[in-house]
C-alpha positions as CSV (number, residue, x, y, z in Angstrom):
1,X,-31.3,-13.5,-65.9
2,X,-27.7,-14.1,-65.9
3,X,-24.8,-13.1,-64.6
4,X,-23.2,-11.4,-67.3
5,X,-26.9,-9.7,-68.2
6,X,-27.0,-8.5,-65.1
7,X,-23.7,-6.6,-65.2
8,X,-23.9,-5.2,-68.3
9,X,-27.7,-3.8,-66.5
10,X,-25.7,-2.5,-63.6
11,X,-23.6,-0.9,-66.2
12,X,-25.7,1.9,-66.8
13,X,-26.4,2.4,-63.2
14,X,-22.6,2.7,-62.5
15,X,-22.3,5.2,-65.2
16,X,-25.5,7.8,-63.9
17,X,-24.2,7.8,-60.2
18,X,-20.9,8.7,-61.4
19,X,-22.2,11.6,-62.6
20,X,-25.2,12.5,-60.1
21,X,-24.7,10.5,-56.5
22,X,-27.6,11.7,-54.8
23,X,-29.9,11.9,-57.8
24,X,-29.5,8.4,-58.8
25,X,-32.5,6.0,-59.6
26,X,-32.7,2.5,-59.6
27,X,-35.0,0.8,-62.2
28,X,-36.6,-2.3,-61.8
29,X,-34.4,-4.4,-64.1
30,X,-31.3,-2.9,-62.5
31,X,-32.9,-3.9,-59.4
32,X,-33.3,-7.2,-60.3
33,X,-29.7,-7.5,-61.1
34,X,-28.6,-6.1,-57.9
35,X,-30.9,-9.0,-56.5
36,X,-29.3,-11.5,-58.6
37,X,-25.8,-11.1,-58.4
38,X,-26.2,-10.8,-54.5
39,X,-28.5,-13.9,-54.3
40,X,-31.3,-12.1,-52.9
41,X,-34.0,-13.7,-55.8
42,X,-32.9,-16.2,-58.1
43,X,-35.4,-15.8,-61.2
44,X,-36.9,-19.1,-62.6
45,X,-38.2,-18.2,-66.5
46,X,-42.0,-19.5,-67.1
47,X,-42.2,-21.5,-70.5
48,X,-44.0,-19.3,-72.0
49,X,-40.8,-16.4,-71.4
50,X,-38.2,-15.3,-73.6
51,X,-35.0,-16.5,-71.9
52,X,-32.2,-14.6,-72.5
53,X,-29.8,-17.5,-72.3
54,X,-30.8,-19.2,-75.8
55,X,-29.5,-15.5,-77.1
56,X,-26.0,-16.7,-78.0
57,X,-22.7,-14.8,-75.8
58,X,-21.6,-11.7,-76.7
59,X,-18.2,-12.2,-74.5
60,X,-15.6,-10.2,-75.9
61,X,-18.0,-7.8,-77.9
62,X,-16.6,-4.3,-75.8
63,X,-18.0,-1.6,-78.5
64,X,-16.8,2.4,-79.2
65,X,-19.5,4.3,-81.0
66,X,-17.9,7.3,-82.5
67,X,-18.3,8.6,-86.0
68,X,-17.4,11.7,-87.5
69,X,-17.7,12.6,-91.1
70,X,-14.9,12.6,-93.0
71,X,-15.6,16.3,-94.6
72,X,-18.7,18.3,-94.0
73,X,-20.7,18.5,-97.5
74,X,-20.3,22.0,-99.2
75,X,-22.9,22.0,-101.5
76,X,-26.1,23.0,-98.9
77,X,-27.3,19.1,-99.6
78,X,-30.3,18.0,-96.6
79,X,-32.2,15.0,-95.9
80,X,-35.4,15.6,-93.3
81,X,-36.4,12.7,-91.6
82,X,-40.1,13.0,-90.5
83,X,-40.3,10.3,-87.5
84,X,-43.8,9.1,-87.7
85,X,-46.4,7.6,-85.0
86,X,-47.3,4.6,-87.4
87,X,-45.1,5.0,-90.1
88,X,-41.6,7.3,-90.8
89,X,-41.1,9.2,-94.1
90,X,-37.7,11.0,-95.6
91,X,-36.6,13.3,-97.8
92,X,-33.9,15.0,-99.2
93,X,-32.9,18.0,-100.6
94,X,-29.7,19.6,-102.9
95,X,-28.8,23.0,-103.9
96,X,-25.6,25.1,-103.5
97,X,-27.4,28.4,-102.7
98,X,-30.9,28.3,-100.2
99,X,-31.6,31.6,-102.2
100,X,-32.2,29.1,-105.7
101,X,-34.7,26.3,-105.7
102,X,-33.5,23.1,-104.2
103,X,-34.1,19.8,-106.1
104,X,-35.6,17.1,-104.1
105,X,-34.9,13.8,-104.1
106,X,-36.8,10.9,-102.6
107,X,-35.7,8.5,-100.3
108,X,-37.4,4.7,-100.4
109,X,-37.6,3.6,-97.0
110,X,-39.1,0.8,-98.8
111,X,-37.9,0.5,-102.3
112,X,-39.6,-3.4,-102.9
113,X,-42.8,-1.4,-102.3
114,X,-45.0,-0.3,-104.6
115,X,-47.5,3.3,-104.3
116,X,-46.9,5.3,-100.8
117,X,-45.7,2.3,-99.1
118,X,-42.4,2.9,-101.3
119,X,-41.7,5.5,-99.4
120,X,-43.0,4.7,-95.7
121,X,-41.5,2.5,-93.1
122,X,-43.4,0.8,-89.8
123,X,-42.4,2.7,-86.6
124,X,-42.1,-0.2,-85.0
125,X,-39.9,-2.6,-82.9
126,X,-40.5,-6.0,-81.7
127,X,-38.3,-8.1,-78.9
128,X,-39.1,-12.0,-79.2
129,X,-36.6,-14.6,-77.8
130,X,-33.8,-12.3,-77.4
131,X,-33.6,-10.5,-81.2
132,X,-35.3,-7.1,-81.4
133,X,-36.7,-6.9,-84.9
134,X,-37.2,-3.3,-86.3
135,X,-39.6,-1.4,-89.0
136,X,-40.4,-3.8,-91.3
137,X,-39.1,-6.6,-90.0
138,X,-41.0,-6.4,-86.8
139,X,-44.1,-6.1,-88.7
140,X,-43.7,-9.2,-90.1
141,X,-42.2,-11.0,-86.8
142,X,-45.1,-9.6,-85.3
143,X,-47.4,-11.3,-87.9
144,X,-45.3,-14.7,-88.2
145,X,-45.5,-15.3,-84.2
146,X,-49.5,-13.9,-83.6
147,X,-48.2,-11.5,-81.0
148,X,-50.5,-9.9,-79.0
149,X,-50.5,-6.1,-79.5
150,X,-49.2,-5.0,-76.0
151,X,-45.7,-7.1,-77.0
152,X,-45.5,-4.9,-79.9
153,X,-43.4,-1.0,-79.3
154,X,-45.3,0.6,-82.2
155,X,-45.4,4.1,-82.2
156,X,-41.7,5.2,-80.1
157,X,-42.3,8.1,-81.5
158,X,-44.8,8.5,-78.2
159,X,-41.7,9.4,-76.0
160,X,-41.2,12.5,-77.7
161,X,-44.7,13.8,-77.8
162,X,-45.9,17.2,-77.1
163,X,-45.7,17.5,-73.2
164,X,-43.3,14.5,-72.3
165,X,-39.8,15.6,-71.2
166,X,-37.5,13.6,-73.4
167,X,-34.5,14.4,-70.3
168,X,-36.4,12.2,-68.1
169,X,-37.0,9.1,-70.6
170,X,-33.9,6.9,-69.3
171,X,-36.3,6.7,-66.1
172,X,-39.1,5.4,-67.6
173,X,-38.8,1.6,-68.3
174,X,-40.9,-0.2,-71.1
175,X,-43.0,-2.8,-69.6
176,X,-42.2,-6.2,-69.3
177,X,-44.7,-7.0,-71.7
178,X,-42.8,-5.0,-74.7
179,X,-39.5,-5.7,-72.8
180,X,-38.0,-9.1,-71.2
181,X,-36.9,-8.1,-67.8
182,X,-38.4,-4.5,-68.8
183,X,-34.2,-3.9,-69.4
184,X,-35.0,-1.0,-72.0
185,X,-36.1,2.4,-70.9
186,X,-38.3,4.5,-73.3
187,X,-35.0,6.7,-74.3
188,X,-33.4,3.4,-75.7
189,X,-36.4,2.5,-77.8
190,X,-35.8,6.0,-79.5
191,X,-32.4,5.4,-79.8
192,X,-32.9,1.8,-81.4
193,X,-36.2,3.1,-83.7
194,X,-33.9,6.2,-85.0
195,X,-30.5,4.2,-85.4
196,X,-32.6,1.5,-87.8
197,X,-34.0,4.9,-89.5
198,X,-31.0,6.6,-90.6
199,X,-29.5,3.4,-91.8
200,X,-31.9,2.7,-93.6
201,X,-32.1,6.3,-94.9
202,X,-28.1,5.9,-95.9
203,X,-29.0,2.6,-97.7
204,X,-31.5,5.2,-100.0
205,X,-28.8,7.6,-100.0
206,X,-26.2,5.6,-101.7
207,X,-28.4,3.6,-104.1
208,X,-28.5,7.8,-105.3
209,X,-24.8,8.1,-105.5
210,X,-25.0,10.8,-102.2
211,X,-22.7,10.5,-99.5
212,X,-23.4,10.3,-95.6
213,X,-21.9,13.5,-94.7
214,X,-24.9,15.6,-96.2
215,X,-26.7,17.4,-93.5
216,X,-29.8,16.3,-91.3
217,X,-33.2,17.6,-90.0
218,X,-35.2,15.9,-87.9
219,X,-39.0,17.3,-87.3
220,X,-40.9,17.2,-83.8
221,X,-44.2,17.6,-82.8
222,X,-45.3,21.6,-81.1
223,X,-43.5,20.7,-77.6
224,X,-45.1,22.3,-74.3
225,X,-43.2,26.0,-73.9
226,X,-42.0,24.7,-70.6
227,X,-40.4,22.0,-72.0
228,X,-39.4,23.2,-75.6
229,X,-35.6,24.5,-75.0
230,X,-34.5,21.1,-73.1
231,X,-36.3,18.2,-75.6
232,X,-34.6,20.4,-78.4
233,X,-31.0,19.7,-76.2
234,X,-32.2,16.4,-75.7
235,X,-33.6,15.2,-79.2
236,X,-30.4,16.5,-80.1
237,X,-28.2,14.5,-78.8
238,X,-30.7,11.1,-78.9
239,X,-30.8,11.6,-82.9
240,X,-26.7,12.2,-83.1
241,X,-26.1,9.0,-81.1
242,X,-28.5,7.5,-83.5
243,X,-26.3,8.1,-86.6
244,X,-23.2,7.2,-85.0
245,X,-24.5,3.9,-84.2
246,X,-26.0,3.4,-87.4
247,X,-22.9,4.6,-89.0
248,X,-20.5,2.5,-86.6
249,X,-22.5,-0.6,-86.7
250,X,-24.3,-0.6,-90.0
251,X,-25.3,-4.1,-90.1
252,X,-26.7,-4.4,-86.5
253,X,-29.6,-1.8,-87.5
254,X,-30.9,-3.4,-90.6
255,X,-33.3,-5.8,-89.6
256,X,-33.2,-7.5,-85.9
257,X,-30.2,-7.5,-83.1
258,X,-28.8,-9.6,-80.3
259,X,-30.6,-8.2,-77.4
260,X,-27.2,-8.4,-75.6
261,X,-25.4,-6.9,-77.7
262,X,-28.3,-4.0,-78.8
263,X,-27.4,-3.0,-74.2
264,X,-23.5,-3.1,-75.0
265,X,-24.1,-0.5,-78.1
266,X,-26.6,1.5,-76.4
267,X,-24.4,1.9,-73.2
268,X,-21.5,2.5,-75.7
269,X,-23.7,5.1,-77.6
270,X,-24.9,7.0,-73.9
271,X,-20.9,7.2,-72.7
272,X,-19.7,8.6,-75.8
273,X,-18.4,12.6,-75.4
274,X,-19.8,15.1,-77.6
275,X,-16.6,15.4,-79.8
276,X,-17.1,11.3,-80.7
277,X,-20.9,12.4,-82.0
278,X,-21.7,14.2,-85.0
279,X,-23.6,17.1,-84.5
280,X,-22.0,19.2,-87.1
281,X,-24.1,17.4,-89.9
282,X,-27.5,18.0,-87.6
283,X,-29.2,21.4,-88.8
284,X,-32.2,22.7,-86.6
285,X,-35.1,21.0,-85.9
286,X,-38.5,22.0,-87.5
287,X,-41.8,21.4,-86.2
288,X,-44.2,19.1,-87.7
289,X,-46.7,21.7,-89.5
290,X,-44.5,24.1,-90.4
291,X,-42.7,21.2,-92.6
292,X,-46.0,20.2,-93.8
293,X,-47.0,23.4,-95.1
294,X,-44.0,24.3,-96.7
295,X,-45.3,22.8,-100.2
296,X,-48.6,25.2,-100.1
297,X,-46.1,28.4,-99.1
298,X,-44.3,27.8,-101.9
299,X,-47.6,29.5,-104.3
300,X,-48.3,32.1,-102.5
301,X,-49.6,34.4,-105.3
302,X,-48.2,37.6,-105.8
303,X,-51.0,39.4,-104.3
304,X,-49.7,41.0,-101.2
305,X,-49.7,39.2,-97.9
306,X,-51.8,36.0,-97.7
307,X,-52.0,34.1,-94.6
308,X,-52.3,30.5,-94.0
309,X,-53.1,27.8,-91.2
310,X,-51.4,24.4,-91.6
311,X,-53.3,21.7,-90.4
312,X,-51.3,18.2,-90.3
313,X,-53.3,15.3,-88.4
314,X,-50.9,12.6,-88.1
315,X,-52.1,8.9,-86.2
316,X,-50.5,10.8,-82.8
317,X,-51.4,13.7,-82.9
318,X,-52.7,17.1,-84.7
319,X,-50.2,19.9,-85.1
320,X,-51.4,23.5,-86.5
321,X,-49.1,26.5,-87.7
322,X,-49.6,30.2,-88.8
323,X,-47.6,31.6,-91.6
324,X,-47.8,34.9,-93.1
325,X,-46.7,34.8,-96.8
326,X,-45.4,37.9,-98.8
327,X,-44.5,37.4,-102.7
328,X,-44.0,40.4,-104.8
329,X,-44.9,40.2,-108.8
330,X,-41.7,38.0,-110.0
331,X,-40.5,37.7,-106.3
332,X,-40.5,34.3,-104.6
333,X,-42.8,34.0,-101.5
334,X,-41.2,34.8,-98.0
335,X,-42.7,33.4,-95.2
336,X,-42.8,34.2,-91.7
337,X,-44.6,31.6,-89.1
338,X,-46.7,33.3,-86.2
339,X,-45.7,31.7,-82.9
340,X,-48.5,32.1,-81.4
341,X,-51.0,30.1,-83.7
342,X,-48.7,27.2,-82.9
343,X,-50.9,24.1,-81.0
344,X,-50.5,20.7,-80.6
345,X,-52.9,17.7,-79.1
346,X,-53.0,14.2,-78.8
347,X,-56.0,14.1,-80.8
348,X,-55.4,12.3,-84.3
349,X,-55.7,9.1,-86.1
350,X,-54.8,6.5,-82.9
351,X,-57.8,8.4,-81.0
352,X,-60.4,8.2,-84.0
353,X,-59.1,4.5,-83.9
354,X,-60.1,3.9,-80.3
355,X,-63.3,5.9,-80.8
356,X,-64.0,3.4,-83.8
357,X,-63.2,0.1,-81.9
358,X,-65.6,1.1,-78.6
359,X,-68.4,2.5,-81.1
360,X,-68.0,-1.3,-82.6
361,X,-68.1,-3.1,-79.7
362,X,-70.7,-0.9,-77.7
363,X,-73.1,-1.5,-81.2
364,X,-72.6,-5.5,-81.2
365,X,-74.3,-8.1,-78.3
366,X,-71.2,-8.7,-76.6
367,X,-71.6,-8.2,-72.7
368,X,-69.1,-5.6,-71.6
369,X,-66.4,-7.7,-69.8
370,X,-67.2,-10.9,-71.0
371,X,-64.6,-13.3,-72.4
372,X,-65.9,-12.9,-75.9
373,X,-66.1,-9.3,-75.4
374,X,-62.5,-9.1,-74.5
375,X,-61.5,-11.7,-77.0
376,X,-63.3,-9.4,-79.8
377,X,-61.5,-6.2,-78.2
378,X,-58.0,-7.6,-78.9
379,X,-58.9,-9.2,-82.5
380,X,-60.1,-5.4,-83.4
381,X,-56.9,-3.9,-82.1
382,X,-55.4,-5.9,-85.1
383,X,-57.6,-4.5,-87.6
384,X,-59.1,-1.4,-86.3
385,X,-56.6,1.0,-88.9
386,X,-58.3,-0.8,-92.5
387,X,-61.7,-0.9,-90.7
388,X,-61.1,2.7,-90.3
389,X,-59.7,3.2,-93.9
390,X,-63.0,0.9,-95.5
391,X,-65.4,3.2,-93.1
392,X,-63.7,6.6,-94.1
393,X,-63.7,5.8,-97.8
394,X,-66.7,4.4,-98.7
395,X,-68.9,6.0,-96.1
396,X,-69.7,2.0,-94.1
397,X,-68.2,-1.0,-93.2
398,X,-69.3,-4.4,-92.0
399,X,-67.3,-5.7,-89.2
400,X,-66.8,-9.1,-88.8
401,X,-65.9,-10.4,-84.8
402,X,-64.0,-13.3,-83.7
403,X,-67.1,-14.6,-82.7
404,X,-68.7,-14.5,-86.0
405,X,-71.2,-11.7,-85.3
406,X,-71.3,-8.7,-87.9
407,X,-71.8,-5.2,-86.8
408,X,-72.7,-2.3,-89.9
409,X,-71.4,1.2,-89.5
410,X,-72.1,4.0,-91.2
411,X,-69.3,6.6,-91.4
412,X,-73.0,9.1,-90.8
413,X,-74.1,7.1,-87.4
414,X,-69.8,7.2,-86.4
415,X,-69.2,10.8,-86.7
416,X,-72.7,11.7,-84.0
417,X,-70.8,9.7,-81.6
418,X,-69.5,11.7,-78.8
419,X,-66.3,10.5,-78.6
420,X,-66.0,11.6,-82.3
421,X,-67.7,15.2,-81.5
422,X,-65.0,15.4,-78.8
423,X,-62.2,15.0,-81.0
424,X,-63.7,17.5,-83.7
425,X,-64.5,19.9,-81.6
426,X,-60.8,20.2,-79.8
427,X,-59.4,20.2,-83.2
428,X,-61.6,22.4,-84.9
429,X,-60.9,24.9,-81.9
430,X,-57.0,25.1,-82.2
431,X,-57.9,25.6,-86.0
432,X,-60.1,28.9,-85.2
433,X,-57.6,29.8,-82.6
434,X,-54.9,29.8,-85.2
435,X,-56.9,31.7,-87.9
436,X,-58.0,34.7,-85.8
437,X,-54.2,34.8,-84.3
438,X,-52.9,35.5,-87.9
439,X,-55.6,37.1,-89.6
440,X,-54.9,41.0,-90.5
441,X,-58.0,43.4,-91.5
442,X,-60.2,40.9,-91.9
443,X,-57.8,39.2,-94.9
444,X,-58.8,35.8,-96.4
445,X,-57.3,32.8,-94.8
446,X,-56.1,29.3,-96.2
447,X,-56.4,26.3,-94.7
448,X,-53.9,23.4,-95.7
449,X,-54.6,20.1,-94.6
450,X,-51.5,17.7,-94.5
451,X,-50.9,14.1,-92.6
452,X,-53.1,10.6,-93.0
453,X,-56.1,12.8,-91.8
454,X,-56.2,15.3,-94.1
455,X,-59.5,13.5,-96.2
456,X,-61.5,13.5,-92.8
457,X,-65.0,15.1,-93.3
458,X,-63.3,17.4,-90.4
459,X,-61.4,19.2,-93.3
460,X,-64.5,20.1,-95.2
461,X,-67.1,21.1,-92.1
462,X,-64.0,23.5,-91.1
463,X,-64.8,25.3,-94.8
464,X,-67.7,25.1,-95.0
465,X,-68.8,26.3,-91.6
466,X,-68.0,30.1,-90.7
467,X,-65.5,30.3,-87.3
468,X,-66.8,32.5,-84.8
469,X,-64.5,34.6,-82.2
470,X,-66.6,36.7,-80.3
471,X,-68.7,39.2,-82.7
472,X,-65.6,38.0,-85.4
473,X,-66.7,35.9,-88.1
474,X,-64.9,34.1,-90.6
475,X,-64.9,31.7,-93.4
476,X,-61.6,29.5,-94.7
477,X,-60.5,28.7,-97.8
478,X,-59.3,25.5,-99.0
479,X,-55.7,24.8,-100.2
480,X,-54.1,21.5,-101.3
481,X,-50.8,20.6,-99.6
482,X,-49.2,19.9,-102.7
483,X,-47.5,22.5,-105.3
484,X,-48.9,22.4,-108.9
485,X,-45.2,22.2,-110.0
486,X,-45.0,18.9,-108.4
487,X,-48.5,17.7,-109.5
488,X,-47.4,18.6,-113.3
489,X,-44.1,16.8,-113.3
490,X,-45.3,14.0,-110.5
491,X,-48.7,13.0,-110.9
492,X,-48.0,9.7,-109.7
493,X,-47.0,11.0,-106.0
494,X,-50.5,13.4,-105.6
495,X,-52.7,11.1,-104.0
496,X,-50.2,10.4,-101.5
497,X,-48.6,14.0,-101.2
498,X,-50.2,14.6,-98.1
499,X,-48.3,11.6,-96.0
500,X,-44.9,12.6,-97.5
501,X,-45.7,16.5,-96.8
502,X,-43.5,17.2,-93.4
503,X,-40.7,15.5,-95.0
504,X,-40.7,17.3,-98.0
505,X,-41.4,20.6,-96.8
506,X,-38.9,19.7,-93.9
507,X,-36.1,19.0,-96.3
508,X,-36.6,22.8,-97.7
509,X,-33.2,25.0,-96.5
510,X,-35.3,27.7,-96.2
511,X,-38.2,26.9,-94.0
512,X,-40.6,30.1,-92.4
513,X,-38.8,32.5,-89.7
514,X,-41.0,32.6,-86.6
515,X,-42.3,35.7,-85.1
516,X,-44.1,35.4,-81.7
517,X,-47.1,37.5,-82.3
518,X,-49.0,39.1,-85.6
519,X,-47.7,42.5,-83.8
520,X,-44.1,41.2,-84.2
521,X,-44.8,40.9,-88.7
522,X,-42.9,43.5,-90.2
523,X,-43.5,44.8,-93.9
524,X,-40.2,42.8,-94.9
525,X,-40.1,39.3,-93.4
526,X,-36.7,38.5,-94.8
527,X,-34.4,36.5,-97.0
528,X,-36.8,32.6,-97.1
529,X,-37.1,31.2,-100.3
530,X,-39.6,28.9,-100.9
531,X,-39.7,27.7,-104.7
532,X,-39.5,23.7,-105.6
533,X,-38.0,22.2,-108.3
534,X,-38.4,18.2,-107.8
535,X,-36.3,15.5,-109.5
536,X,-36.7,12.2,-108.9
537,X,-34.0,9.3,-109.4
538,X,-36.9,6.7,-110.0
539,X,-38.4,8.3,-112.9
């Protein structure tokens, strides 16, 4: 550390006890600047650490983040951004009246791409010798340099999950490990992730001829009730100084930044007022599976109410929703969403991974705790997502180990394990839960799966396998996520629908009006439109 690193640390410190004297904390890196600048410890760098000194001066560099748009759009145009545990989607939307269909139009997070990956970008960030390298690019750092996986900050999304109180993130420091000098908090890895999102999301936007003043939604996982109200404040704010950034200092958020210079903007970004930020363009934020569904609401049939439960399992975690659809004969559907068949759990793709890699290692010689065993355990942490993929899709997989020994699993042998049976069961209850908390006079009920995990065997044992409620019984019917108006004009996009789902449905202007309870569902559930016409710039 140096002396000018260590003020612009002490910086933020300065700027919370201004606000909050006797409430102030001190993290470890401002600590460590205190202790420097008063020559308590003077820090010698190992060889093996990032120094922060070959990062080259950013003297002079005093930045103002403000950005306002020049004139709010008139014509009801949205783009959703669906912030993703391993990868980030986006879509957006135009139409002058949310009583007509919208046209949707796709952003390419990844326009060299070809298939899905067009459209997906890593959620990732990666700090190596004083440049933080984002999405893409800190995939590929993270190849070029053999990183081990703890350096890597995949999956910021994390700090936002379900029962984490996104006020209290500027507290929590990464570890050094992710972080030299552990000088980012978990709030400033959002900020960073979300400022490289949007501008790469404005890049798409312009190579469409749209302007950055069209409004944005962001989508969130089904936050704690205790905790809902203040993330929604505090996303809020996070994902406005995220487009100001972006928007102020376009070219730092395209690939990798100046360490240095990535404090100075966030510190900028944290003092700016309200007025400087532009929340005028930010429209409500929608949760994850009411997004997702939004595609399979759109056909209701015009058969009275049908009810549905929306099941999006993402790589974090497993959201479910329960809508209420009414769509008279030459009506479009309207929807209403049932508050109380809302769940969310940790329980998704990263937990079948972990599942996978044990069930691996537990099935091959290695002694637990052994340097090979350890050795194999990090090498699989590389892989463990395609092993998955190879197991899921073609029912086995031969893994091969660092130290040359194969183990066989069958996808038959994996899903008897208990960790697996664990993660089945929890879903497969918040599913049931959902169904009986919608269902009226014993109606039939959909189930939509959505997210990376909607092809798990979990999807068909949950059809084909009554739910029981006490002396209730029922039996689910499946519906695809994806509208046959888009399957008709988009084939190309169908076996990939389910990924892009939330941000689609998410960038509908008129998503499902909640109700708390199925007591709370009137005969008329209101004015939402939910009828897609798709156009696509590409095509």
């Amino acid at each position: 550390m140096n002396e000018e690193f260590a003020r612009l640390i002490l910086q933020g410190l300065v700027e919370r006890a201004a606000s909050n004297r006797k409430n102030t904390f001190l993290s470890e890196a401002e600590l460590k600047a205190v202790q420097f600048l008063i020559g308590i410890q003077q820090e010698v760098p190992t060889e093996d650490a990032p120094r922060i000194e070959r990062v080259p001066s950013t003297d002079g560099f005093q930045p103002v983040v403000k950005w306002l748009p020049e004139s709010l759009s008139d014509d009801e145009r949205l783009v959703c951004i669906d912030f993703g545990t391993s990868f980030s989607k986006a879509y957006a939307s135009e139409g002058d009246d949310p009583e007509e269909a919208p046209e949707l139009i796709d952003i390419a997070l990844s326009p060299d791409a070809e298939g899905s990956a067009r459209y997906l970008m890593p959620s990732e960030l990666l700090i190596n010798q004083g440049e933080i390298y984002f999405g893409r690019s800190a995939r590929k750092a993270f190849d070029d340099i053999a990183a081990e996986q703890d350096q890597l900050i995949d999956n910021p999304k994390q700090y936002m999950n379900l029962s984490k109180d996104v006020s209290n993130l500027e507290k929590r420091m990464l570890p050094e490990a992710k972080v030299p000098d552990g000088i980012f908090a978990e709030r400033d890895a959002l900020v960073l992730y979300l400022s490289h999102l949007v501008r790469m999301v404005d890049q798409s936007l312009a190579s469409v001829g749209l302007p950055q003043s069209v409004s944005m939604r962001y989508t969130h996982p089904a936050w704690k009730k205790e905790i809902a109200e203040q993330n929604s404040v505090s996303m809020r704010r996070i994902v406005a100084e995220a487009i100001a950034l972006a928007r102020s200092y376009p070219s730092d958020f395209e690939a990798q930044l100046d360490i240095r210079r990535a404090s100075k903007l966030l510190l900028a970004a944290r003092q700016a007022s309200d007025e400087d930020l532009p929340f005028d363009i930010l429209n409500e934020a929608v949760a994850e599976a009411t997004a997702a569904g939004a595609g399979a609401l759109m056909e209701a049939q015009p058969t009275g109410r049908q009810h549905f439960v929306i099941l999006d399992i993402g790589a974090g975690t497993t959201d479910v929703a329960g809508c209420i659809c009414v769509k008279g004969r030459g009506q479009r559907a309207k929807v209403w969403e049932i508050q109380s068949a809302r769940d969310a759990k940790n329980l998704a793709g990263n937990a079948i991974d972990n599942a996978l890699q044990k069930f691996i290692l537990e099935h091959s010689s290695l002694a637990k705790g052994s340097t090979e065993y350890l050795q194999a355990e990090r090498a699989l942490r590389r892989t463990i997502r395609a092993e998955k993929e190879a197991l899921f899709s073609t029912g086995e997989v031969l893994v091969e180990l660092v130290t040359d020994e194969l183990v066989e699993v069958s996808l038959k042998d994996f899903r008897r394990d208990p960790m697996v049976e664990k993660i089945y069961s929890s879903i497969k209850d918040m599913v049931s839960k959902a169904a009986f908390a919608i269902r009226e006079n014993n109606a039939k009920v959909y189930l939509v799966p959505t997210g990376g995990g909607a092809s798990l065997s979990l999807v068909e044992e949950l059809v084909s396998e009554p739910l029981v409620d006490g002396d209730q019984r029922m039996k689910l019917e499946l519906r695809e996520a994806m509208p046959e108006q888009l399957k008709e004009a988009y084939p190309e996009i169908e076996p990939y629908y389910p990924q892009l789902a939330v941000a689609i449905g998410g960038a509908h202007p008129a998503l499902p009006e909640q109700k708390p309870t199925i007591e709370n569902f009137e005969g008329d559930p209101g004015p939402k439109v939910l009828t897609p016409i798709y156009t696509s710039p590409h095509s």
